[in-house]
N, C-alpha and C positions, 0 to 999 in steps of 0.2 A: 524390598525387604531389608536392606542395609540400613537404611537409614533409621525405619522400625527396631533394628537390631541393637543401632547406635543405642537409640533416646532410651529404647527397656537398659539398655547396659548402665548410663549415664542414672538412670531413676534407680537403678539397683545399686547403686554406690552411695546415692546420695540419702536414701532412705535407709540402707543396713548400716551405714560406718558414719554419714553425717549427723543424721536426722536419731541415731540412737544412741549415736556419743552425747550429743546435746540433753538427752535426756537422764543419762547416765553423770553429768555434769551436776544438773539441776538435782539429780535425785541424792545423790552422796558427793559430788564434789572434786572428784576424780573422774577423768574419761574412761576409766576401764582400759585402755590401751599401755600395752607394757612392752612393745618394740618385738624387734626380733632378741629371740633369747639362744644361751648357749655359746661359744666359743665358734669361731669359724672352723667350720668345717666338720661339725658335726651334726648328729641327726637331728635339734632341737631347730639349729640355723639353718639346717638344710631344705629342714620343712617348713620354715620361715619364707626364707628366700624363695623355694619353689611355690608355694601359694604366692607370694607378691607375684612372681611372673608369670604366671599360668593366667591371676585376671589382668597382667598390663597386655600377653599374650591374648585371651581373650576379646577386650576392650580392640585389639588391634583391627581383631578379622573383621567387625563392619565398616572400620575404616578404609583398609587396605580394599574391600569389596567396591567401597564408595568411587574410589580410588581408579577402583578398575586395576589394580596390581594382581590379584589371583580371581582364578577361574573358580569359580561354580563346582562342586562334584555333580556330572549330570544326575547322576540315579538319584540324589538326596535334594537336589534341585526340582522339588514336584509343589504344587497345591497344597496335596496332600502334609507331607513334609512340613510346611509352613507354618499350616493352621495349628499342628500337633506339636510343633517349635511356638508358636506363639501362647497358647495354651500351660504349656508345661513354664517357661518362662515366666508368665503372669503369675502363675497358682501358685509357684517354684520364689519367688520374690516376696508374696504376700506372706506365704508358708516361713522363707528367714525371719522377716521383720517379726511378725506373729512370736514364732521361738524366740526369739530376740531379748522381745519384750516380757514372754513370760520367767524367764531365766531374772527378770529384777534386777535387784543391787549385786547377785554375783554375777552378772554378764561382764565379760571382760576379751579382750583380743591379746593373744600372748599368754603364759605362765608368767607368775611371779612367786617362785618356789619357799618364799618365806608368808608369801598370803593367804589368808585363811577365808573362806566365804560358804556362804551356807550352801549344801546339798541339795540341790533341784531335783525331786522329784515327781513333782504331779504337772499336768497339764500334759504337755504334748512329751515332756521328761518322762512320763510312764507308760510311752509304748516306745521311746526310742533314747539310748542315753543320748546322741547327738544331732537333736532335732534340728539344729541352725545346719550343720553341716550335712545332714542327710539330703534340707531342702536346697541348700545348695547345688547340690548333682542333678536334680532336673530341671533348675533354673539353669544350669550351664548348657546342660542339654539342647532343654530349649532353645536358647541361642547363636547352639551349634547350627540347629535344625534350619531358625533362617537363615543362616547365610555360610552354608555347609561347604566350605572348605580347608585345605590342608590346613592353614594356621588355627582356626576355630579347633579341630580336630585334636591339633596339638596343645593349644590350651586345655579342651578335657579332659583330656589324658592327665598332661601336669595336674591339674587341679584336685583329679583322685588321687594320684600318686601322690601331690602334697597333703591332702586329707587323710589319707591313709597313717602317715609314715607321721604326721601331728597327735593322730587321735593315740596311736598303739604306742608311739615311743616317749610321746611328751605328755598326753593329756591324762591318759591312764594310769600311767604309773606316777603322777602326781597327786589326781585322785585317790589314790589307794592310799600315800602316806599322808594325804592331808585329812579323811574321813574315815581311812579304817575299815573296820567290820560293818559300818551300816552303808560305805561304799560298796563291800564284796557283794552284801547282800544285793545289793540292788543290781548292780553288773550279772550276776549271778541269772536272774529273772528278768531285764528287760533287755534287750536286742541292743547292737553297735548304732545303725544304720538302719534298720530294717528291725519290724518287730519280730521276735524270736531268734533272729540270728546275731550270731557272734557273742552270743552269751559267756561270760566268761564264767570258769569254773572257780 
C-alpha cells in the first residue's frame, strides 16, 4: 500500500501544481503562483508555511512506511481501510484537478493583495466557495487510509489546520475587499467546505 501511496501522492503533485501551472502559463502567461505571502510570522505565512509542511509531511508517510521507519496503526491497518483510502484518494485528486480547471484564468496559489480576478461562481464554485480545497481533505484522507500512521495522521491534521487558518484569515477577507457585495452575496448562500455550511452572514 505504500508504495500505491507514494505514486497517488507523486500523481497528486504533478497534476494539481505541475500539470495546472502549465496550463495556467499557456492560458494567461503567468503561473498563478505568488509564494508564501505576509511577513514572518503571521497568520498569512503561517498558513503558508503550514500547508507546505503538512504535504512535505504527507509525501513523507509512504516513504517512511516504505522505509519500514513507522509502524502501521493496527485498527486503520485493514482491507477495508485501504480500499476506502484508495477510493477517496482517486475521486479526492480528480475532484482538485477538475476545481482546478474550472476556477480558469483566476486560479492562482497564494494571495496577491493588489490583484484582481474574476469571481468564480458556477460549476462546482456553486455548491462549495472552496472546491479545490474541500477536495483536498479527502484526498489527504484517503492517503492517510493507505498507510495509516502517526506521521500521515499528522500531515492531516496540519493540512486542515493549514486550510482552515488560509481560507478564514487570508482568502476571505480578501475576497470581500476585492469583490464586495456580489462577494457577500455569494458567501452568504453557498457553503466554506461543505454545501450549506459556513455560510457566512
Amino acid at each position: 500500500m505504500a508504495t500505491l501511496a507514494l505514486l497517488l501522492y507523486v500523481a497528486y503533485l504533478v497534476l494539481t501544481f505541475g500539470l495546472r501551472t502549465l496550463i495556467q502559463l499557456r492560458r494567461t502567461g503567468s503561473s498563478g503562483f505568488h509564494g508564501l505571502g505576509g511577513r514572518p510570522g503571521s497568520a498569512e505565512w503561517i498558513a503558508g508555511v503550514g500547508f507546505t509542511v503538512a504535504l512535505l509531511v504527507g509525501a513523507a508517510a509512504p516513504v517512511l512506511a516504505l522505509l519500514d521507519v513507522v509502524e502501521p496503526i493496527a485498527a486503520l491497518d485493514t482491507t477495508a481501510a485501504h480500499v476506502a483510502g484508495l477510493l477517496l484518494a482517486v475521486g479526492g485528486i480528480g475532484a482538485t484537478f477538475y476545481a482546478q480547471v474550472a476556477m480558469g484564468a483566476s486560479w492562482r496559489i497564494g494571495v496577491d493583495p493588489g490583484e484582481r480576478t474574476e469571481l468564480v461562481t458556477s460549476g462546482p464554485f456553486a455548491l462549495f466557495r472552496n472546491p479545490i480545497f474541500a477536495a483536498m481533505l479527502p484526498t489527504a484522507l484517503g492517503l492517510t487510509l493507505l498507510v495509516p500512521s502517526w506521521v500521515a495522521l499528522v500531515g492531516l491534521v496540519g493540512l486542515v489546520a493549514a486550510l482552515e487558518l488560509q481560507v478564514r484569515v487570508v482568502e476571505e477577507p480578501y475576497l470581500r475587499r476585492a469583490h464586495g457585495e456580489p462577494y457577500a452575496r455569494y458567501a452568504a448562500r453557498v457553503g466554506r467546505f461543505f454545501p450549506g455550511l459556513g455560510r457566512l452572514d
